[in-house]
KOLKEKE-75547 format. One record per residue (C-alpha): y, z, x; residue number from 0. Coordinates in Angstrom, 2 decimals, always signed. Each point is the difference from the previous one (the first is absolute). Layout:
BEGIN
       Y       Z       X num
       Y       Z       X NUM
...
% end
This chain:
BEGIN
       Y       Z       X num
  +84.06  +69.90 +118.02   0
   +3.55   +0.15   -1.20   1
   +2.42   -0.51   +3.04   2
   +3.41   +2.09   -0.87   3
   +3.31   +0.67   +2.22   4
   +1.53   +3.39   -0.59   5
   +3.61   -0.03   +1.11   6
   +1.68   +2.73   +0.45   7
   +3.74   +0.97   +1.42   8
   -1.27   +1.62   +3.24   9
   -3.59   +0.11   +0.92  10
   -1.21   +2.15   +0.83  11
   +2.39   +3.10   -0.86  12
   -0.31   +3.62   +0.56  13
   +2.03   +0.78   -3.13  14
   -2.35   -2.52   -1.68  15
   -3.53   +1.07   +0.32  16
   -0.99   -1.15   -3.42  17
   +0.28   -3.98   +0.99  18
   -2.87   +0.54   +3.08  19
   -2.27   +1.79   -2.53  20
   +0.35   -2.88   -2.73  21
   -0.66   -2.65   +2.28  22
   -3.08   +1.95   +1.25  23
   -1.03   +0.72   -3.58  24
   +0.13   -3.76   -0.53  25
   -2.12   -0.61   +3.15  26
   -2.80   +2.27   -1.29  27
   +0.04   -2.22   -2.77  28
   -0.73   -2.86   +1.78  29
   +3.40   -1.83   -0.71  30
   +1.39   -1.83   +3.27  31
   +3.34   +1.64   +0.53  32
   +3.20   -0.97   +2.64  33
   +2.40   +2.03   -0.01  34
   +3.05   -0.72   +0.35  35
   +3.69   +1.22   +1.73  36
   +3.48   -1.11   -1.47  37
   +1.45   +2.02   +3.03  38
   -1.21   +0.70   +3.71  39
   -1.95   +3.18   +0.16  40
   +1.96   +2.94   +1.73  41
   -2.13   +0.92   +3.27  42
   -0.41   +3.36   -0.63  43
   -2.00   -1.17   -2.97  44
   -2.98   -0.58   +0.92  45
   -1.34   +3.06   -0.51  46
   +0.19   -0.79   -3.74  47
   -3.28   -2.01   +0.08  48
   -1.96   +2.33   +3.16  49
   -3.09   -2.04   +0.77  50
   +0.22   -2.73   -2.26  51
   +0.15   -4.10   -0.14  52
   +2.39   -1.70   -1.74  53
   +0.77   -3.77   +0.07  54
   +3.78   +0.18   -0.90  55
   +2.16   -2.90   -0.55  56
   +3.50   +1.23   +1.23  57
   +2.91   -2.36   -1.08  58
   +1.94   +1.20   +2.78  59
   +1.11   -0.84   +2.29  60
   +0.26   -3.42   -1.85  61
   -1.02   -3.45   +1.97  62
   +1.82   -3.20   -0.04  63
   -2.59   -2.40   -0.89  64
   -1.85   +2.21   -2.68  65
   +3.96   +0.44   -1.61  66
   +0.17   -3.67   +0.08  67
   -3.14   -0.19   -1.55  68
   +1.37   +2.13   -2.64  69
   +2.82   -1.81   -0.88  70
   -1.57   -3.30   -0.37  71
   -2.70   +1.37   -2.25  72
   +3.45   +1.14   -2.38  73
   +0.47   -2.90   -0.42  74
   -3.31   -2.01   -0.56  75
   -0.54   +3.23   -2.32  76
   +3.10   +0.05   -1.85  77
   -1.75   -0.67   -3.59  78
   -2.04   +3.44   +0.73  79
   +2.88   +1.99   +0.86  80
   +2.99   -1.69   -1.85  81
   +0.16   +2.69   -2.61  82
   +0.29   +2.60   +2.84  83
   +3.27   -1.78   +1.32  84
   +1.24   -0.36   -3.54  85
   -0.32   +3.92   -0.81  86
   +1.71   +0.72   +3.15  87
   +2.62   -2.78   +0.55  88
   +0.92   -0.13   -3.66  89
   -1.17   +3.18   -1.85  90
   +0.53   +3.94   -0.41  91
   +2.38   +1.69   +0.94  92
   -1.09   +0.68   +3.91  93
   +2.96   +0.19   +2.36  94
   +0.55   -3.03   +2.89  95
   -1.29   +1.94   +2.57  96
   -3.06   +1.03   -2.19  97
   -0.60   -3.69   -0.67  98
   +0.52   -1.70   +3.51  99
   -2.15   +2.55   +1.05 100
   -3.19   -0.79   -2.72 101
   +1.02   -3.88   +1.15 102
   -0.92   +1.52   +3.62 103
   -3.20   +1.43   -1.02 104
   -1.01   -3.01   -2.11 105
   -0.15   -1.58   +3.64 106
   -1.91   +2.80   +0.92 107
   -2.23   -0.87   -2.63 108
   -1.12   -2.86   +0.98 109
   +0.00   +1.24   +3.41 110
   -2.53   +2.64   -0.72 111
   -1.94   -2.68   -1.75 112
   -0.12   -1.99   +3.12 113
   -1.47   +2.72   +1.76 114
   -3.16   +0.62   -2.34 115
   -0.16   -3.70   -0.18 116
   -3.79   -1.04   +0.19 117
   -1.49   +3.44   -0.18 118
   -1.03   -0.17   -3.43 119
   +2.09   +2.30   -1.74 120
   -0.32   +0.52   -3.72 121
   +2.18   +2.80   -0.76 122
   +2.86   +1.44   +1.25 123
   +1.09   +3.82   -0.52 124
   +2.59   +1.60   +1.42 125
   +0.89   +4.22   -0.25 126
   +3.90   +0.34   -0.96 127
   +2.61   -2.12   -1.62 128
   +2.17   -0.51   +2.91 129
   +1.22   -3.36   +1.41 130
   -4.08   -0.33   +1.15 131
   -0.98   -0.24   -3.97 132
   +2.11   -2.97   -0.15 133
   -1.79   -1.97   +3.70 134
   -2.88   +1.06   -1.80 135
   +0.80   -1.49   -3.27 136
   +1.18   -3.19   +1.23 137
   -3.03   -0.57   +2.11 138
   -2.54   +0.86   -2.61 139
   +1.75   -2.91   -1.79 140
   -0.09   -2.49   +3.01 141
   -3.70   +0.92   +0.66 142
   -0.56   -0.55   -3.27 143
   -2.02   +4.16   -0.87 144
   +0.65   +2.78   -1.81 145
   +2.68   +2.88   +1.18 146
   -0.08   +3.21   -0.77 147
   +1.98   +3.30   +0.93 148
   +0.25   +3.71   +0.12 149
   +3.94   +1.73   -0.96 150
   +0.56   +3.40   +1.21 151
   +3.45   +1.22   -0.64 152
   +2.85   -0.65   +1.52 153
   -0.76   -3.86   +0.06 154
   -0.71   +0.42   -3.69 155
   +3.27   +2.34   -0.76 156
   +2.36   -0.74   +2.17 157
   -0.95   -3.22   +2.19 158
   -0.85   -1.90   -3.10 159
   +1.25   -3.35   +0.83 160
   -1.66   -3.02   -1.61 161
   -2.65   +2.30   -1.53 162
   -0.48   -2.24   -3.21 163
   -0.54   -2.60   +1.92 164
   -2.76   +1.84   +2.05 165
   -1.62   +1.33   -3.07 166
   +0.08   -2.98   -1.96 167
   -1.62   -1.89   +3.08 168
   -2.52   +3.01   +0.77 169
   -4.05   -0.24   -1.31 170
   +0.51   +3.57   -0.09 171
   +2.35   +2.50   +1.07 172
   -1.22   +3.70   +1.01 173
   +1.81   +3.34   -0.04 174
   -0.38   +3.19   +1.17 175
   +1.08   +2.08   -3.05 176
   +0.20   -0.46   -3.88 177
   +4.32   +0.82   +0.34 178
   -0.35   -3.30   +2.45 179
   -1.98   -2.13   -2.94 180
   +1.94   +1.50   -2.83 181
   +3.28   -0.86   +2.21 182
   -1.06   -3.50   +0.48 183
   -1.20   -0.54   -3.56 184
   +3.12   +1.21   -1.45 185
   +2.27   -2.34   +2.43 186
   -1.71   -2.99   +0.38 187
   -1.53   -0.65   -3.63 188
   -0.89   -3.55   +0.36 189
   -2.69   +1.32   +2.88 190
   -3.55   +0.47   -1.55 191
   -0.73   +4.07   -0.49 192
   -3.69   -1.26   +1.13 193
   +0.81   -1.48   +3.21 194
   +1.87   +3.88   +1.04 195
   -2.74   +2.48   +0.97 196
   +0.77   +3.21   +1.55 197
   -2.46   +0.23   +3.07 198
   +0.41   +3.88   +0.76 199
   +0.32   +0.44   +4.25 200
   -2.00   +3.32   +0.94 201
   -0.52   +2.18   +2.99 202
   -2.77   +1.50   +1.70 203
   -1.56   +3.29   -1.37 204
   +0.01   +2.29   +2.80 205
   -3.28   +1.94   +0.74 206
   +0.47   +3.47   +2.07 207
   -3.05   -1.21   +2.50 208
   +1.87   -3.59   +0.47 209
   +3.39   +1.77   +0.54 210
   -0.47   +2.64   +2.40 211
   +3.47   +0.85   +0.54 212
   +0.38   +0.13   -3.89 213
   -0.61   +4.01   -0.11 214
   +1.11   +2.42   -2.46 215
   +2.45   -0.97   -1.97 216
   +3.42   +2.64   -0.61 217
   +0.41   +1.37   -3.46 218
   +2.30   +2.30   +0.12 219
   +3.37   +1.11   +2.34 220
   +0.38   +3.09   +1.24 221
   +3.75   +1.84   -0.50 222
   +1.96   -1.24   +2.33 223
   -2.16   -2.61   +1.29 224
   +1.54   -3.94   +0.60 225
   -0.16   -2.42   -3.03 226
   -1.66   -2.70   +1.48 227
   +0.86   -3.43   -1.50 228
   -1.56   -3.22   +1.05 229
   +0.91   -3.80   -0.36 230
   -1.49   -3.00   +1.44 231
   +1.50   -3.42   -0.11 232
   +1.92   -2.82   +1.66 233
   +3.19   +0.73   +0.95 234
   +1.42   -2.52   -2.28 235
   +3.11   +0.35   -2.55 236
   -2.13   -0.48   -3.28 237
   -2.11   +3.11   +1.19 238
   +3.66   +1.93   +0.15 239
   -1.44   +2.79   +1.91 240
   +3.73   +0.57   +0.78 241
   -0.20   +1.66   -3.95 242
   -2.99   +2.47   +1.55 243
   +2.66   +1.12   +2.76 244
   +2.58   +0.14   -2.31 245
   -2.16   +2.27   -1.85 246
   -0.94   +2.10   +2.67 247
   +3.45   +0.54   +0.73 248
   +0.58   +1.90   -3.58 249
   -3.31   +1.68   +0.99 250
   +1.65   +1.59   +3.04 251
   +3.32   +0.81   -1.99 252
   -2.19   +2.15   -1.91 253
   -1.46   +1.52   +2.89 254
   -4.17   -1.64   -0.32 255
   -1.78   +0.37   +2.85 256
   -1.74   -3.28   -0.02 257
   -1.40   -2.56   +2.88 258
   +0.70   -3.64   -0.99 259
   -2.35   -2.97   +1.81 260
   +0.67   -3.69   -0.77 261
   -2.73   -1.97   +1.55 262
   +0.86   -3.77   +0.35 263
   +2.25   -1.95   +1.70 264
   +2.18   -3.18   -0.88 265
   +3.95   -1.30   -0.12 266
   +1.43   +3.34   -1.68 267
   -1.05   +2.27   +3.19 268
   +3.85   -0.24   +1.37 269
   +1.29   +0.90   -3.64 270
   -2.27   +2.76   -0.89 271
   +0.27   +1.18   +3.94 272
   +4.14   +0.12   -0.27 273
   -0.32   +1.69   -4.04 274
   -2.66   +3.03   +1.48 275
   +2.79   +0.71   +2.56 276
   +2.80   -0.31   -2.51 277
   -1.41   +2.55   -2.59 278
   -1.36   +2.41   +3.60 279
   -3.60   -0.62   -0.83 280
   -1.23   -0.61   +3.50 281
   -2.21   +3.28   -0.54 282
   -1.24   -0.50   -3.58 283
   -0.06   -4.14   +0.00 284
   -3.08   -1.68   +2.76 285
   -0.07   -3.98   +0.09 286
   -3.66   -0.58   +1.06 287
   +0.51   -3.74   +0.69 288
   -3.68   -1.72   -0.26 289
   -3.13   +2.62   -0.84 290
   -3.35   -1.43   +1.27 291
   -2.26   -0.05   -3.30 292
   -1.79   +2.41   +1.85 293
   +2.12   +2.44   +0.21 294
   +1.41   -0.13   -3.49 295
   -2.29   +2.58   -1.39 296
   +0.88   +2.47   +1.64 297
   +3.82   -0.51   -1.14 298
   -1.89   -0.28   -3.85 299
   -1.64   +3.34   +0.99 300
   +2.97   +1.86   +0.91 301
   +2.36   -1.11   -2.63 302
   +0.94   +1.68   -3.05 303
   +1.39   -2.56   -2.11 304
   +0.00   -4.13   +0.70 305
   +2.82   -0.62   -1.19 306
   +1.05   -4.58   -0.68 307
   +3.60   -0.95   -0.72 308
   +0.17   -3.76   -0.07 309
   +2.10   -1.64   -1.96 310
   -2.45   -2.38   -1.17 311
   -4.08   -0.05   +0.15 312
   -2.89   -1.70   -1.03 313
   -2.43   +3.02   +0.00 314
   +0.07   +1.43   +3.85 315
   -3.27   +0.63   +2.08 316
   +1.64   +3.08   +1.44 317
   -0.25   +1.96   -3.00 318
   -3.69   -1.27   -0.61 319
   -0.42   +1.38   +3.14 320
   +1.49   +3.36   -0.22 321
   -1.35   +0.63   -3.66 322
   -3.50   -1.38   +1.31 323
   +0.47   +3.24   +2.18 324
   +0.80   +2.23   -2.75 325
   +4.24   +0.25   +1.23 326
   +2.49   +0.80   -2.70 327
   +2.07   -3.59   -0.32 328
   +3.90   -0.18   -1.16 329
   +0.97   -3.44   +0.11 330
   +2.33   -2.04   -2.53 331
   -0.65   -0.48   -3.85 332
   +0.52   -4.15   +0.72 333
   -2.52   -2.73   -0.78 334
   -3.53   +0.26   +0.28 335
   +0.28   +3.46   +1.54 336
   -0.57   +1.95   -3.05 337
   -3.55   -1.60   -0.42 338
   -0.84   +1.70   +2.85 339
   +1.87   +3.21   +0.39 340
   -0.12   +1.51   -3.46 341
   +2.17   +2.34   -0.28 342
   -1.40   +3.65   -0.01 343
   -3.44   -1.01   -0.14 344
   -0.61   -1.97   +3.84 345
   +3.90   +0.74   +1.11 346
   +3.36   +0.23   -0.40 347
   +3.08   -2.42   -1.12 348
   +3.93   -0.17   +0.53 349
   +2.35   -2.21   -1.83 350
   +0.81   -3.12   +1.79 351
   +3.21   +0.38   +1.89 352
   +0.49   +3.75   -0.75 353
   +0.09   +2.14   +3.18 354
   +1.00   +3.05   -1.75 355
   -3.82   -0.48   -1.72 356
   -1.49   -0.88   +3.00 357
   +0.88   +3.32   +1.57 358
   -0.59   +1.78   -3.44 359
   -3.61   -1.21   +0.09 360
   -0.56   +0.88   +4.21 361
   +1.61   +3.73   -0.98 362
   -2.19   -0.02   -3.13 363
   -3.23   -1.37   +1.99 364
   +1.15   +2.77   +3.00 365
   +0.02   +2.62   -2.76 366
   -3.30   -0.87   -1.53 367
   -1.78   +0.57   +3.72 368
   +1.76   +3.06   +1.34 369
   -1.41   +1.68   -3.72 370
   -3.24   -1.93   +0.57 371
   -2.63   +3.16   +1.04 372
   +3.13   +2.56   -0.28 373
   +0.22   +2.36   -2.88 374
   +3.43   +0.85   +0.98 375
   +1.39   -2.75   -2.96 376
   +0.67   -0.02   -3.61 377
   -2.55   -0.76   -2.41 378
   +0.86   -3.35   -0.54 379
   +0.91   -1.10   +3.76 380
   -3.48   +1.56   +1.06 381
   -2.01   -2.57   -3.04 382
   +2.37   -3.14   +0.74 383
   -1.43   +1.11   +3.95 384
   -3.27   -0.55   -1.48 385
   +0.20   -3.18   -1.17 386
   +0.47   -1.55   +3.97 387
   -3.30   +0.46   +0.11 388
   -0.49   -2.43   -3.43 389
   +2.57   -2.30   +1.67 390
   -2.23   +0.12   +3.61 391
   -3.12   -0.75   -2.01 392
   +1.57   -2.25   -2.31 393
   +1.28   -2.36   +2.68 394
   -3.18   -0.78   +1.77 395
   -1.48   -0.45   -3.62 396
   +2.89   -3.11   -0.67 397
   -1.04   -1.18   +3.81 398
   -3.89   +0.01   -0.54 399
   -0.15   -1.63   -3.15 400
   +2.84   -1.97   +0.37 401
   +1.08   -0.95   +3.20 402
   -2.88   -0.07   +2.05 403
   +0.31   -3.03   +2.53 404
   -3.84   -1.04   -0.07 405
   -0.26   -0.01   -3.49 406
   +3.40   -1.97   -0.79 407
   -0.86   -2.43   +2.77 408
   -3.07   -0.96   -1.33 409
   +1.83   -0.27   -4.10 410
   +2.31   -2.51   +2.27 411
   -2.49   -1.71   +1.67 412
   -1.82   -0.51   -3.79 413
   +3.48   -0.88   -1.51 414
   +0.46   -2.22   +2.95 415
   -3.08   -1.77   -0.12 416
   +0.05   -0.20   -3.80 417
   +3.34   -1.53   +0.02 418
   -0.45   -2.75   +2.94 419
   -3.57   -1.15   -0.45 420
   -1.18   -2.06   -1.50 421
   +3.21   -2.13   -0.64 422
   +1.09   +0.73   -3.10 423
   +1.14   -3.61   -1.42 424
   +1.76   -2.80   +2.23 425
   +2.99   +0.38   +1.86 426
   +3.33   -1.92   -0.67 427
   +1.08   -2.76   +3.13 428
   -3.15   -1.56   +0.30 429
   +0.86   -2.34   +2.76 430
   -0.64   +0.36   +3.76 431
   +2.95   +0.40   +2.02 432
   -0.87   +2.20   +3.23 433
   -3.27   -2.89   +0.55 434
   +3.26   -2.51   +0.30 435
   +1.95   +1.70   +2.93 436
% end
């Protein structure tokens, strides 16, 4: 039975529902798995894993003897890692801070290599390409196995920091998009276009009887009823829901009735809190703070658009969701996005960085369901109306045959298997180090 450790920044997460359901994917394949925390798990988070046993190796808070450990095994395992401390001591182009900090999470490393010391571990994989792709790298050198990892987006685009490294070190790297492989293939061309597989994530396809709060969904809006727009998502700066409310405020210049809900909660609350008050939204702007995933139907249900304005994305489970639903979805024409929201056919687009199109595209999408059912329009209003209905349809189309969670997880859990067992040809640093310490 193949014994792996799945690392991950924060396990388990909330916002990260996708690591819990690899790691049991692996388990129904009969791989041994430990997962694995770079960072203490919030509290409040345990209701990201309801009913279920994990044995999770936390590196913090860190202990003195096991650090110790860790720094000794550096050094009796300096011929395994050498090439590590020469590509951050003496190459690139990384700034100091960048590179005392990889020295930091070398230690780390070996730290993290400590802890799974004796339990058999033959692989190592580890979901984003944060700091905790680097502890995981360096440790699936001192333990002498494979590493592997999964890039999103942001630590692909814009927390890329010793990525060739990473990817010349990985067995195999998977991504959640073909922008994401095309990206890295373009950027880092001495990495193997093999070894980069786009591993689709996926929701769950609701079913009426499973979802009883699910209900009818709205189609149309009545004259003078309240656009409802809907957004769900951390409260954190690369989301920039502060665009949404800047948006909202042109919608209310114009004189929209509309209802705005932002459900999530994170660092930004204070800013977003202080910008609703400064454009008078209090009435038209609601931050929800943390929605129970029960409840978040019924927000799905209510809303007319889902609207996503991050600034950068790998390809976001909220808009699975809400398209999985049948919602009309306005989000960003950035990265992978446009895979999954194609535009006019399972929703809508707005150029990156343009407000003036995002509110375009909410007045256009408002337009399109007051004419919906209403002969009152011209001609041409009253078939573009039509055509929400292709965009309803054609949205849970793209999420059943595409993004459906139990059929991706179990393409993972093949491409996983495939890729890690058997051992596909001897691993480099044959010597034992961790059986010396």
């Amino acid at each position: 039975m193949l014994k792996v450790a799945y690392l991950a920044n924060q396990f388990p997460s909330a916002v990260e529902p996708y690591v819990v359901a690899e790691i049991e994917e692996l388990r129904r394949r009969g791989l041994e798995v430990i997962a694995g925390s770079t960072l203490r798990p919030n509290k409040n988070e345990s209701s990201a894993a309801p009913g279920r046993s994990f044995n999770v190796v936390v590196l913090q808070p860190f202990r003195v003897i096991p650090l110790m450990r860790a720094l000794w095994l550096c050094f009796r395992g300096w011929r395994r890692i050498a090439d590590l401390f020469r590509r951050v001591v003496l190459q690139g182009k990384e700034s100091l801070i960048q590179r005392v900090k990889a020295l930091l999470h070398t230690w780390l490393g070996a730290y993290y290599a400590v802890r799974l010391e004796g339990r058999g571990i033959e692989h190592i994989h580890v979901h984003h390409g944060y700091f905790g792709s680097w502890i995981a790298m360096v440790a699936a050198r001192l333990l002498n196995v494979g590493f592997s990892m999964t890039l999103h987006g942001s630590d692909l685009l814009l927390h890329g920091a010793y990525l060739d490294t990473k990817l010349k070190n990985c067995r195999f790297c998977l991504t959640i998009s073909g922008f994401n492989r095309r990206y890295i293939v373009e950027h880092f061309p001495g990495v193997e276009g093999e070894k980069v597989v786009v591993a689709r994530l996926g929701v769950d396809i609701p079913q009426t009887s499973h979802f009883p709060d699910f209900g009818p969904q709205k189609t149309s809006l009545g004259s003078g009823s309240e656009f409802t727009i809907l957004t769900v998502g951390r409260l954190h700066f690369v989301k920039d829901h502060a665009f949404l409310v800047r948006a909202c405020a042109q919608l209310r210049v114009r004189g929209i009735r509309f209802d705005c809900s932002i459900a999530g909660e994170g660092p930004e609350r204070h800013t977003l809190e202080a910008l609703i008050r400064h454009y008078g939204l209090e009435a038209f702007v609601t931050l929800l703070g943390h929605v129970p995933r029960e409840q978040i139907d019924s927000l799905y249900r209510r809303a007319d658009v889902v609207v996503l304005t991050s600034r950068s994305e790998g390809i976001p489970l909220v808009l699975m969701e809400a398209m999985a639903r049948g919602k009309v979805v306005l989000a960003p024409a950035i990265t992978g996005i446009p895979e999954l929201v194609v535009a006019g056919k399972s929703g809508f687009l707005y150029e990156p960085g343009s407000l003036g199109d995002l509110v375009a595209k909410l007045l256009f999408i408002r337009l399109l369901m007051q004419a919906h059912g209403s002969p009152d329009h011209h001609p041409y209003i009253l078939s573009a109306a039509k055509q929400l209905d292709w965009v309803r349809h054609g949205a849970k189309v793209q999420i059943r045959h595409n993004y459906d969670r139990e059929k991706n997880l179990k393409s993972f859990g093949d491409l996983f298997i495939q890729r890690t067992s058997p051992r596909l040809g001897s691993i480099h640093y044959e010597d034992s180090v961790l059986q010396q310490i």
